[in-house]
C-alpha positions as CSV (number, residue, x, y, z in Angstrom):
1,X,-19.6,-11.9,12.2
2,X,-16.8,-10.0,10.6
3,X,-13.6,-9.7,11.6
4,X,-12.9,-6.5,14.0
5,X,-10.3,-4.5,12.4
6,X,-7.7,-2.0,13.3
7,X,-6.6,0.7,11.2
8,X,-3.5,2.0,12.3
9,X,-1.9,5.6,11.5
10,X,1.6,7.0,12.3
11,X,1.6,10.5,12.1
12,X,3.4,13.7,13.1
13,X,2.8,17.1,11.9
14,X,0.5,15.8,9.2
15,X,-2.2,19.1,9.6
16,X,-2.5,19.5,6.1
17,X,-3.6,16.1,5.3
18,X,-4.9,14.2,8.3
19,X,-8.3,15.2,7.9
20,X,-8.9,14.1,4.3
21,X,-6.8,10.5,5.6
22,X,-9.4,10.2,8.7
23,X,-12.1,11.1,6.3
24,X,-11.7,8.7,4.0
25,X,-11.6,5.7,6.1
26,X,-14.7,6.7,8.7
27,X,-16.4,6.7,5.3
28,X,-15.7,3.5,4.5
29,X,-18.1,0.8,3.7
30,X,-16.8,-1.7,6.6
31,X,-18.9,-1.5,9.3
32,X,-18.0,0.6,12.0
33,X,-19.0,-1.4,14.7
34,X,-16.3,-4.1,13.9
35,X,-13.7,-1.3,13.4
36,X,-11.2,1.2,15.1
37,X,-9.0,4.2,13.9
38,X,-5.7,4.7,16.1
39,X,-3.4,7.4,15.2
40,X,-0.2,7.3,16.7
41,X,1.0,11.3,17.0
42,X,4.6,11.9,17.7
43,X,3.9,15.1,19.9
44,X,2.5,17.4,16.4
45,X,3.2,20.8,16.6
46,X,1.6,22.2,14.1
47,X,-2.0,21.6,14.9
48,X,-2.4,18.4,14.5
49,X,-3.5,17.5,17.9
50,X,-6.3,19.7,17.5
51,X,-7.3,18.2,14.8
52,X,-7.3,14.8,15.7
53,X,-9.5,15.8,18.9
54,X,-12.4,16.6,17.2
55,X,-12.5,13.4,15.9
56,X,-14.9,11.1,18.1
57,X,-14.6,8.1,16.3
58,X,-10.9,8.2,16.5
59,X,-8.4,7.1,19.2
60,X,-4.7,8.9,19.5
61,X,-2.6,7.5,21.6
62,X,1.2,9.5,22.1
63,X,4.5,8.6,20.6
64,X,7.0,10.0,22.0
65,X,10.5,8.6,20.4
66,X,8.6,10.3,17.4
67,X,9.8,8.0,14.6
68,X,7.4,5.9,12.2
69,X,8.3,2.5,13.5
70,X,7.5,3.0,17.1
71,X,4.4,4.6,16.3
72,X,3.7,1.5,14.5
73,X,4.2,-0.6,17.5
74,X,2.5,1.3,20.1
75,X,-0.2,1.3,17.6
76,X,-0.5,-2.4,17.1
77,X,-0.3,-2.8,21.3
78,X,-2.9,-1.1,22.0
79,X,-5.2,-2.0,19.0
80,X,-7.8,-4.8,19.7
81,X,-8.4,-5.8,16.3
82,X,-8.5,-9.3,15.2
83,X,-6.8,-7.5,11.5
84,X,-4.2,-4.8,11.7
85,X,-4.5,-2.4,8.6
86,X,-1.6,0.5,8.2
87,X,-2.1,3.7,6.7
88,X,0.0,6.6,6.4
89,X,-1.4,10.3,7.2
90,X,-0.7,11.6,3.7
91,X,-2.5,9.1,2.0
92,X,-6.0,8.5,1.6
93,X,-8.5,5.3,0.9
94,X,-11.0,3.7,-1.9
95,X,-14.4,3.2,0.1
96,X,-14.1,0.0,-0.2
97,X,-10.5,-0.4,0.6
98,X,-10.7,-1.8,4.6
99,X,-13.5,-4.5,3.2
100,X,-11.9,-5.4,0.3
101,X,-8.4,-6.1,2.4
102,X,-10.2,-8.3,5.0
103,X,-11.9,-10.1,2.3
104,X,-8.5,-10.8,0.2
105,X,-7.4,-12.0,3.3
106,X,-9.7,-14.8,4.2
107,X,-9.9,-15.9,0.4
108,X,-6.4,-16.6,-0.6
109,X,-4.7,-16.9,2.8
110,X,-1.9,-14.3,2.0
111,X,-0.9,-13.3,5.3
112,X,-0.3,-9.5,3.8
113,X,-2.7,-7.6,1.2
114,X,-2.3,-4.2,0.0
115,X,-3.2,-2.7,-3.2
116,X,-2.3,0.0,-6.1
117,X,-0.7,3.2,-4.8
118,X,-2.3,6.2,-7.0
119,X,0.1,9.1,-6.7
120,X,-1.2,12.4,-6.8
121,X,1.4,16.3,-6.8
122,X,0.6,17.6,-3.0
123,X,0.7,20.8,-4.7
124,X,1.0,22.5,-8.6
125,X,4.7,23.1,-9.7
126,X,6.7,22.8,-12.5
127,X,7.8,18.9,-12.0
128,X,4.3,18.1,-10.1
129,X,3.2,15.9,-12.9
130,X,6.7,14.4,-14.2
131,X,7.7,13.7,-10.2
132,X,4.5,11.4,-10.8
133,X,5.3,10.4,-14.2
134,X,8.5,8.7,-12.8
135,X,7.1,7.4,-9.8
136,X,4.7,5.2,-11.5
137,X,7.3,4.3,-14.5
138,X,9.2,1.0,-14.5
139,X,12.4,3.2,-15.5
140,X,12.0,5.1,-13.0
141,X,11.4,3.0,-9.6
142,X,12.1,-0.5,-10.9
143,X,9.5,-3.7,-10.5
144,X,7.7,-2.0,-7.4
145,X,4.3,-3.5,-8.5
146,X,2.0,-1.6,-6.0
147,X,3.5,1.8,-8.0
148,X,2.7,0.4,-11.6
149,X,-1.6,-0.2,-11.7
150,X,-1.2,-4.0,-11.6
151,X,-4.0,-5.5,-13.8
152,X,-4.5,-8.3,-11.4
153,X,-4.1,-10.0,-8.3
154,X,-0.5,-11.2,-8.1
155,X,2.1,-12.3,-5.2
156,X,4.7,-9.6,-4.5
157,X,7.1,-9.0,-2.3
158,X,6.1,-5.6,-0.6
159,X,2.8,-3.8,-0.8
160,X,1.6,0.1,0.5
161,X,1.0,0.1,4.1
162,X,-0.2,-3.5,4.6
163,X,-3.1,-5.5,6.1
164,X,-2.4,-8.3,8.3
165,X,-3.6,-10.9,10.6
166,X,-2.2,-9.8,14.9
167,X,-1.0,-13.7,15.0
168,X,1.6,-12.1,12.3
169,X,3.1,-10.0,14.6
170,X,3.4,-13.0,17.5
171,X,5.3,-14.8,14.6
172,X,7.6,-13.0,12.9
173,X,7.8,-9.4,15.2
174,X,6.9,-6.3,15.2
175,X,8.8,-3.1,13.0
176,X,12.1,-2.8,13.8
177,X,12.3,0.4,15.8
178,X,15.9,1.4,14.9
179,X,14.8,1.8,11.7
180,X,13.5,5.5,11.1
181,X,12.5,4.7,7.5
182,X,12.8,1.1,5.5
183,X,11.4,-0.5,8.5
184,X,8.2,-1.9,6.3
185,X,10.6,-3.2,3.6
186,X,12.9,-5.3,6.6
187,X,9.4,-6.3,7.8
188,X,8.0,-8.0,5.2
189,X,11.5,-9.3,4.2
190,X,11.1,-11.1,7.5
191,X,7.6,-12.2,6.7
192,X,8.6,-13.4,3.2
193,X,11.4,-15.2,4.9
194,X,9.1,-16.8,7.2
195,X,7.3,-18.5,4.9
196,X,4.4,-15.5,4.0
197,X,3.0,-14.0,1.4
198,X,2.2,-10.8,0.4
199,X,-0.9,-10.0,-1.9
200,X,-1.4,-7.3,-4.2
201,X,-4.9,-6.8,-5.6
202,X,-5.5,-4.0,-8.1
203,X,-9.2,-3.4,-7.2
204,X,-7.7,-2.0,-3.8
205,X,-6.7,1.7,-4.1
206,X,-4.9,4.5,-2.4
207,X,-4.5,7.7,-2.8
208,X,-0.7,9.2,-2.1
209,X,0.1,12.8,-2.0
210,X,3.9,13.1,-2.7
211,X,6.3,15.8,-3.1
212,X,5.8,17.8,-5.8
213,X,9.2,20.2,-5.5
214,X,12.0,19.1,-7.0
215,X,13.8,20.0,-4.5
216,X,11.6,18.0,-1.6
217,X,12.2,15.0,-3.8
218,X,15.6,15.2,-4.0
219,X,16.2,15.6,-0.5
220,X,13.4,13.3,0.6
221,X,14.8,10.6,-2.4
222,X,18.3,11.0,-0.4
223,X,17.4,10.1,2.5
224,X,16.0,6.8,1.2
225,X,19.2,5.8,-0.3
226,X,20.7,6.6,2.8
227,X,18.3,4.1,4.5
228,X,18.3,1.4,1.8
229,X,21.7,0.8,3.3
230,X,21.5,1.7,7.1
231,X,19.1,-1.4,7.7
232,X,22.7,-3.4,7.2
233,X,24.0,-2.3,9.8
234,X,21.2,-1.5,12.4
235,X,19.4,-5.3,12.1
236,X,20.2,-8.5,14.3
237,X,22.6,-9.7,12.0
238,X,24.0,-11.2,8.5
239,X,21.8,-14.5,10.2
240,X,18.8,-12.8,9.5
241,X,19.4,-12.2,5.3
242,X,19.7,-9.3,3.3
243,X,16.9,-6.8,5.0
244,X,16.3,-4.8,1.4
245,X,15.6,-5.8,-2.0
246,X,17.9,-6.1,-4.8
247,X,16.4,-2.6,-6.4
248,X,16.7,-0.4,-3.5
249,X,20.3,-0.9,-4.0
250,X,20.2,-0.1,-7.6
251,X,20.8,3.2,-7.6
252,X,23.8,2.6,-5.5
253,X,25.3,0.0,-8.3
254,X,24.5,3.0,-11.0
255,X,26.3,5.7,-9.0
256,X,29.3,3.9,-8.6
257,X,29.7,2.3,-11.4
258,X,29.0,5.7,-13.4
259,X,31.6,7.3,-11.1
260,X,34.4,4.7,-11.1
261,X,34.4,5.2,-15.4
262,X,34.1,8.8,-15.2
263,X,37.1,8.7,-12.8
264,X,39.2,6.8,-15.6
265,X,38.1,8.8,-18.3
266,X,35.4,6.2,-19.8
267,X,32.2,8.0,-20.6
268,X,30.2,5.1,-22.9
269,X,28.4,3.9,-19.9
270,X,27.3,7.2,-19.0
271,X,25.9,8.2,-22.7
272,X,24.1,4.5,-22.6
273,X,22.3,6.3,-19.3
274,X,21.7,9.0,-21.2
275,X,20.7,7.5,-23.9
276,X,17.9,5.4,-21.8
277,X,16.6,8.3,-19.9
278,X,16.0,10.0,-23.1
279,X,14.1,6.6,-24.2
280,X,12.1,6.8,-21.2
281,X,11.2,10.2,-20.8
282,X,10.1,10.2,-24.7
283,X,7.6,7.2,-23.9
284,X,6.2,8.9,-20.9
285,X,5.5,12.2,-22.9
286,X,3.9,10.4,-25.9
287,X,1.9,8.4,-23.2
288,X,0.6,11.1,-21.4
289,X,0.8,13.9,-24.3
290,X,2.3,15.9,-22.4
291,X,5.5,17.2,-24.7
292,X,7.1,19.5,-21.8
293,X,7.8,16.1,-20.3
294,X,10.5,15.6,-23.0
295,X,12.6,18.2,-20.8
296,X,10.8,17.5,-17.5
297,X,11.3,13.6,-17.7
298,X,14.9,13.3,-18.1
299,X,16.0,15.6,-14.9
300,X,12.8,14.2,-13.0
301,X,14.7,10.6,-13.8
302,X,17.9,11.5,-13.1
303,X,17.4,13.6,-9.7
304,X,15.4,10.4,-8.6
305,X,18.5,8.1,-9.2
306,X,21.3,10.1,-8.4
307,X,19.9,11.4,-5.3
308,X,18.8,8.2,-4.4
309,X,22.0,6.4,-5.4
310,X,24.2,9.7,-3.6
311,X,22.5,9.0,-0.4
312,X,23.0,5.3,-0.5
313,X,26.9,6.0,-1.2
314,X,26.3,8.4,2.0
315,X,24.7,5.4,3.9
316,X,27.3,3.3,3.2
317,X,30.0,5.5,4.0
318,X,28.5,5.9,7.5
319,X,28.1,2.4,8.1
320,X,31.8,1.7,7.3
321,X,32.1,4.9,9.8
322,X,29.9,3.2,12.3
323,X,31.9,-0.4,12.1
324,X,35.4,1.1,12.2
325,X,34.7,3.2,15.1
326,X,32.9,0.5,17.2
327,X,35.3,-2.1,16.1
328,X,35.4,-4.9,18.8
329,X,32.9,-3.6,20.3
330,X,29.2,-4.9,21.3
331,X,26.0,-4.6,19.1
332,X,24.8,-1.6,21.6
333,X,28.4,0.6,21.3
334,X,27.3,0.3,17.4
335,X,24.1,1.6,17.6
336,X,25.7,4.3,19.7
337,X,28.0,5.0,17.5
338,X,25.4,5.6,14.7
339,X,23.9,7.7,16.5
């Protein structure tokens, strides 16, 4: 018999895509005997709700603290699934995505599997297509495999969403709830650190709808950076290892660095940026023939690192803030004082 799987979905406010997520995974070709759909709604106000309830086949449960991680765990407790699968409301699935998860699991014994991430504009614009461009371009968002259409099965360190076994969650924890965003990064830095391994397979695919306003990337890019460095402070501790990868804090190294020379009057380091934005945007315009991209590529590059990079400066910044102002204190008056 196969394996009963969970599928489990954070969501709030998600009305425009919700439907087409559900949709896709009811479809799919895993029986639907041995599977469930959870969607954990952080109180939606904008019609959500209704939504979800004409959904039979689908179980909502509340979340009220309202942020991705908890959803995640309330998710997970009251799933009964022998596999937990995550999805996220503005994303949707291959047919054969649940089935092709659970069997990746059982033949190489990875203890996460996820596959390629397609990313597709949420809506027409100017920058729709070079916003996507530089999403799913090494210059743009570093070795992020799941991004770049691996062409085979190959051990990574994070994957989209994420498949697991429940026993995973007994061993290393569930997602760090003080996290509002990077908490599936410092989870499988704890599962990698744990001794497991994270599969990505190319023949399993998702669909992503991401912003498509350059504007909404900026801001939506700066609030990563700002939690590429929060996780430092809002983890156990230094005991526990470095709770992000070396290229979320990229952008950081390029922001300073670029500032501290400006500041003294050095500008060779930021014409050799220049100089490799124009590289890049050039090869993504002749790739996709698309020659507006040779002025659409090089500010879609730049806004996603220096907003990025801006909002990790930010984060770090309010760290320091948080450490200072909590000094001597215990590990709650920190938290408090972040918030």
């Amino acid at each position: 018999m196969r394996p009963f799987v969970s599928v489990i979905i954070p969501c709030r406010n998600e009305a425009r895509f919700i439907r087409e997520c559900l949709d896709s995974i009811l479809a799919s070709d895993y029986p639907a005997e041995r599977r469930e759909v959870i969607v954990a709604d952080g109180m939606s106000t904008d019609g959500t709700r209704k939504i979800l309830a004409a959904y039979a086949r689908v179980r909502v449960i509340d979340n009220p603290k309202r942020t991705t991680p908890a959803g995640l765990n309330s998710a997970i407790e009251a799933s009964r699934g022998e596999i937990i699968l995550r999805m996220d409301a503005h994303a949707r699935v291959a047919r054969d995505y649940i089935s092709g998860c659970v069997e990746a699991l059982e033949r190489t014994g990875a203890d996460n599997v996820g596959g390629i991430r397609v990313e597709l504009a949420r809506e027409e614009g100017v920058f729709a297509g070079a916003i996507v461009a530089a999403l799913t371009d090494r210059f743009g968002v570093g070795n992020a495999r799941y991004r770049m259409m691996a062409e085979r099965e190959e051990w990574v360190d994070t994957v989209f969403g994420g498949c697991w076994r429940r026993e995973i969650f007994s061993a290393v924890g569930k997602f760090n709830e003080r996290l509002e965003r990077s908490q599936d990064i410092e989870f499988n830095r704890r599962l990698t650190r744990a001794g497991g391994k994270i599969l990505l397979s190319p023949r399993l695919v998702t669909y992503y709808y991401t912003r498509s306003r350059l504007r909404d990337f900026v801001r939506h890019n700066f609030i990563n950076g700002i939690w590429s460095v929060l996780p430092f402070a809002l983890c156990q501790g230094s005991s526990e290892g470095m709770p992000v990868r070396w290229r979320h804090l990229a952008p950081l190294g390029m922001v300073v660095t670029l500032g501290a020379f400006a500041a003294a009057g050095i500008f060779w380091p930021v014409m050799i940026y220049l100089a490799a934005n124009m590289a890049a945007s050039a090869r993504v315009a002749l790739r996709k023939k698309r020659w507006s991209y040779m002025a659409l590529m090089p500010v879609t590059f730049a806004a996603l690192h220096f907003s990025y990079g801006i909002g990790s400066l930010c984060g770090l910044a309010r760290v320091a803030w948080m450490y200072i102002s909590a000094a001597g204190g215990s590990e709650s008056s920190r938290v408090e004082a972040m918030r």
